[in-house]
N, C-alpha and C positions, 0 to 999 in steps of 0.2 A: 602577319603584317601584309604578306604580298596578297592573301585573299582580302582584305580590307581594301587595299588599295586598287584592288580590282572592281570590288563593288564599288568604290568611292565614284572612279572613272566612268564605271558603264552607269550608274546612274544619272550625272551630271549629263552626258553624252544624251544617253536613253530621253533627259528631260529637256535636252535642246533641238529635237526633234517633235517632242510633242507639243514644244510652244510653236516653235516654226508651220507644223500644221494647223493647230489650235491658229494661229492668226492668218493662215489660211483662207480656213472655214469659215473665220467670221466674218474677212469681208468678201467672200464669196456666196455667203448665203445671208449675208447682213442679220446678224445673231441677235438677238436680244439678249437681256440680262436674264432673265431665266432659262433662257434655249443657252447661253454661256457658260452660263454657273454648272448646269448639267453637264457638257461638253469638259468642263474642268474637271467635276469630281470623276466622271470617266477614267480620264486621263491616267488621273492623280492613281488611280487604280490599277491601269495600264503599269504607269510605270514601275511602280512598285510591286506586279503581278510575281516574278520572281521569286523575291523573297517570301509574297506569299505563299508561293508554293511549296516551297521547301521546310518553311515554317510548318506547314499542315502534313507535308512529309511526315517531319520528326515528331509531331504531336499525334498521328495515325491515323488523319484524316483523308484516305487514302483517294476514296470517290470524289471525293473535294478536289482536291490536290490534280487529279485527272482531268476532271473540268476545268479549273481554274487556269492550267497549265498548257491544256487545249485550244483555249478564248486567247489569253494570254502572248504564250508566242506565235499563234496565227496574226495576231492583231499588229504583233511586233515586225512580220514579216511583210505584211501588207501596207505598215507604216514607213519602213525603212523603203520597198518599192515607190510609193507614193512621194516619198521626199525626192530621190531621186529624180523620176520623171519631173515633179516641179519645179527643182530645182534648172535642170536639162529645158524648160519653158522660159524659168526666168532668164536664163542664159540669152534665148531665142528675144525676147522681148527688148532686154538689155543691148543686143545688137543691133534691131531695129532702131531704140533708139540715138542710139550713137551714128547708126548712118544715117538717120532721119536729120540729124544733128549737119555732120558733113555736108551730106550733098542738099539739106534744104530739102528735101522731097518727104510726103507724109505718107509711111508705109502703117499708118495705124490699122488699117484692112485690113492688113495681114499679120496681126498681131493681137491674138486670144482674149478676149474679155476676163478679168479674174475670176467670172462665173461658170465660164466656157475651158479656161483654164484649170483650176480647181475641180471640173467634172472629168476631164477627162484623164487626168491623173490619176483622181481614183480610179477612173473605169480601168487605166492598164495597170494600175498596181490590184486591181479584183481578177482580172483575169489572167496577170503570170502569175500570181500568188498561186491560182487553184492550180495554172498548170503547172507550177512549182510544187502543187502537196501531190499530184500521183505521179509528177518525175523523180519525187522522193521514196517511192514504190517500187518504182521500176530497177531493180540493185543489175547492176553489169555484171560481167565476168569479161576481166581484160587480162589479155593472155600476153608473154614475155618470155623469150628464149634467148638464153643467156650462155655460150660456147665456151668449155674451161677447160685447161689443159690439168686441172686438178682432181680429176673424176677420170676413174681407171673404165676403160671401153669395157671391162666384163660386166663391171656392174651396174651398167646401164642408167639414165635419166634420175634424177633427181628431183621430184616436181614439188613446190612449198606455196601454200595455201595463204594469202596476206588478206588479213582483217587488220580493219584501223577504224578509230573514233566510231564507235558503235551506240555507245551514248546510251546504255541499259539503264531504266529508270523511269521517271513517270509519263516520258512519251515516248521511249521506246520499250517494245514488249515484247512477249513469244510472237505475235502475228508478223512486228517485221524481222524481228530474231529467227524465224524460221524462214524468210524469204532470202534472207542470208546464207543460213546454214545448208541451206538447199542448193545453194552455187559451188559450197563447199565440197557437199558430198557427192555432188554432179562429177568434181573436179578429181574425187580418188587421193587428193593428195597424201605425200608421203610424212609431211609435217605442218604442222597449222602453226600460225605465229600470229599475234595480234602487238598491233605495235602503240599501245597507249590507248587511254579510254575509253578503255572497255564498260564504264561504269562509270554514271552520272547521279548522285545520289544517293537514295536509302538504296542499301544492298539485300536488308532483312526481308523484303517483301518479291525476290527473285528466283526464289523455290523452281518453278517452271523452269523459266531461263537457265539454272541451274544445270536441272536436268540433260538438259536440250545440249547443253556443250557435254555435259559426263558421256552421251550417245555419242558422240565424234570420236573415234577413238584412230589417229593414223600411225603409222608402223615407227614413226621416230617419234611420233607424240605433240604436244598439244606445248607453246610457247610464248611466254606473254613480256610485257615491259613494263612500270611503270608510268603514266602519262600524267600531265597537270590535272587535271580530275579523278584520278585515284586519289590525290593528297587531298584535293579541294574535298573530294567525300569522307577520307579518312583512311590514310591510310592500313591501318591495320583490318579494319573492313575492306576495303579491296581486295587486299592480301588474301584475308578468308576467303573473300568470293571465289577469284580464280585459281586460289587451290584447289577449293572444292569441286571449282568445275573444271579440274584435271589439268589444269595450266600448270609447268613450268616457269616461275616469276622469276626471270634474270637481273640482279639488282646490283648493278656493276662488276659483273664475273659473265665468263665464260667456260665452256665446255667443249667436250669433242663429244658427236653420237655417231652411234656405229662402225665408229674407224672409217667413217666418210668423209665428214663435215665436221666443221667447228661452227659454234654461234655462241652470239655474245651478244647482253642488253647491258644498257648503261637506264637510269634512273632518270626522270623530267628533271629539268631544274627548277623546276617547283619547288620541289623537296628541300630544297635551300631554305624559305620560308616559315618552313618545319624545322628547323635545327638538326635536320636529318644529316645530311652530306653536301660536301663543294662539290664542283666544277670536276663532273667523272674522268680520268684519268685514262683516255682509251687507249692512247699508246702502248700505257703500261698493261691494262688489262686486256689487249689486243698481241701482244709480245708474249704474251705465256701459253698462247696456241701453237700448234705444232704449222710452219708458215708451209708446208707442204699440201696443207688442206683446202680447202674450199672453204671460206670463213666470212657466215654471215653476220652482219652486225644491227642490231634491233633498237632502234632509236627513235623516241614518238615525233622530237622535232627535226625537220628536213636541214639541220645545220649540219655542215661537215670540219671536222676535223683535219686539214693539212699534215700537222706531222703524224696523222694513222695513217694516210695514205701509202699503199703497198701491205697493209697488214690485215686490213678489210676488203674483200672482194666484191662483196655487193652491199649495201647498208639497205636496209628496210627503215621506212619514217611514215609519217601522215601528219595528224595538227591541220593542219591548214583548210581543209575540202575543197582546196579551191576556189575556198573562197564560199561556197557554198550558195550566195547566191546573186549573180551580177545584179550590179555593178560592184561589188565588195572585194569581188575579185583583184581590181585596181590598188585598192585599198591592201590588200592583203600581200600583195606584191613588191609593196615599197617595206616590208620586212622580211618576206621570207620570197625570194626571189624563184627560187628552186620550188615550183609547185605542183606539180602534175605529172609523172612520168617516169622517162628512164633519163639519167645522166649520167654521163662520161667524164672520170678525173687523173690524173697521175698517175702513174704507175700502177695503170688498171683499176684501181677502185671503181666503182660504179655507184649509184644512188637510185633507188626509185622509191617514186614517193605519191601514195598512196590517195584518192580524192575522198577516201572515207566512206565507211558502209553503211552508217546510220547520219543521224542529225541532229545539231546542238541549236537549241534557241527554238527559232520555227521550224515548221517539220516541213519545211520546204525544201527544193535546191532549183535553181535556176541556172541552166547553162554549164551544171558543177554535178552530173548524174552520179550518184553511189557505187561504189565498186566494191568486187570480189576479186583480188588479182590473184591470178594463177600464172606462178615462175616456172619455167620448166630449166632446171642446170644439165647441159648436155654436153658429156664427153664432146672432145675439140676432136673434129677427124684432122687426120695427116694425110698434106695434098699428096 
């Protein structure tokens, strides 16, 4: 039900964008009824690209599905840029004429033609798009040093490897899979953790991918979560995936490794949706660790729980990317406040929360660069 209700929205959404440009166009290029109708059934295509895709997923049309999916959400990404920027004009125009209104003076001069308008919109949604598809290329390595008096000085740093929203599936593959893993292994870490969607789609066609994480192999091991798009894929397919690719899948429990650390994942609530589990219980699941440890907790979305506060020392999350691609960012902020970074709460808890190493929708990111976060947990010296 909650994936239905998800297509229902981003459809409806999806298609009030491409009327908004569609009446754009036409009276900026003054369309005719055949140069219209073409522009429609585009559209109509556009919007619905998506589901095609997935569709041709599950049916094994895999080359298909690659292209389709490529046209697709580039086109989605250049559309949502485009709205914006004219939007951000009409705004401009709307002001003109309201003060043209007030003060009686005629600022039409300086106020864009719908031809002149409509051109230039696209021009800057064509050109942050491109430079949005090879800033989506470019993965960081953002580094974080984090001081605990819960790490004994003999046994030296602690350093955990964070992957988030990676998005393996038909537009993400081994080429940017390995631009990742390569930050990873740059990094030596001592534990790898991925905090939610790891997996967008058909998992059967990951063989590679597969691989490529079973070669990571770090000295406390390899640890995952479930995220909204594990369920949206299925979960039991998920599940196979990053077993097989040597994941750790923490599913409202936690553990101790090495008599160092404790960590602990809690489940999307997604899974709700699925008849799977409520509303994860971290207090409780957070209270059966030994509270002497260093105890991280692996959560895809950046909410925090108040009454675990003192029982989780650092929380790892993602979901968001930031938004992934300004101006959305905005948008993304008026529900998940908490979106980039390291944060400080209560009784020491900490938060950071991840801008995501792969990419959902368009393979863009604008303003919102892909990261590899490298945490280093460092024995607290004594002044």
């Amino acid at each position: 039900m909650g994936f239905i209700l998800f297509i229902f929205t981003f459809i409806t959404l999806y298609s009030s964008l491409h009327f908004y440009a569609f009446m754009k166009a036409k009276k900026a290029l003054l369309l005719g009824p055949g140069s219209s109708i073409v522009l429609v059934l585009f559209m109509a295509v556009m919007v619905f690209s998506p589901i095609i895709v997935r569709v041709s997923e599950n049916l094994g049309f895999e080359g298909f599905a690659k292209t389709m999916a490529f046209i697709g959400y580039s086109w989605m990404g250049v559309l949502f840029l485009f709205v914006c920027v004219s939007l951000f004009l009409d705004a401009i125009g709307l002001a003109g004429h309201l003060v043209r209104i007030a003060l009686k003076k005629d600022f039409s001069a300086l106020v864009l033609s719908p031809r002149h308008a409509f051109l230039a919109a696209l021009g800057v949604a064509v050109l942050a798009g491109t430079y949005g598809y090879f800033e989506a290329l470019r993965i960081r390595t953002d580094h974080v040093t984090i001081a605990t008096s819960k790490l004994k000085a003999e046994d030296g740093p602690l350093r955990i490897a964070l992957i988030s929203d990676v998005h393996l599936g038909v537009m993400v593959r081994e080429s940017r899979l390995e631009r990742i893993l390569a930050k990873v292994r740059d990094a030596s870490p001592h534990v790898l953790v991925s905090t939610g969607d790891l997996v967008d789609g058909q998992t059967d066609n990951l063989a590679g991918e597969l691989e490529m994480f079973r070669d990571i192999r770090p000295r406390y091991g390899k640890f995952a979560v479930m995220g909204n798009h594990e369920f949206y894929a299925g979960d039991d397919l998920s599940m196979d995936f990053m077993i097989r690719s040597g994941f750790i899948v923490l599913r409202d429990e936690g553990r101790t490794i090495g008599e160092r650390f404790n960590i602990a994942g809690v489940d999307d609530p997604a899974g709700r949706g699925y008849s799977l589990r409520g509303r994860s219980d971290e207090k409780a699941i957070l209270s059966e660790l030994p509270g002497e440890k260093f105890t991280v907790l692996l959560k895809h979305r950046p909410l925090v729980q108040p009454e675990a506060f003192g029982l989780f020392d650092l929380q790892l999350s993602g979901h968001v990317h930031k938004g992934q691609i300004f101006p959305f960012t905005l948008v993304v902020r008026l529900f998940f406040p908490l979106i980039s970074g390291l944060y400080e709460f209560p009784e020491g808890s900490l938060l950071y929360v991840n801008r995501g190493s792969g990419t959902w929708g368009p393979p863009m990111r604008v303003l919102a660069p892909p990261e590899v976060t490298v945490i280093d947990i460092v024995p607290e010296t004594k002044p």
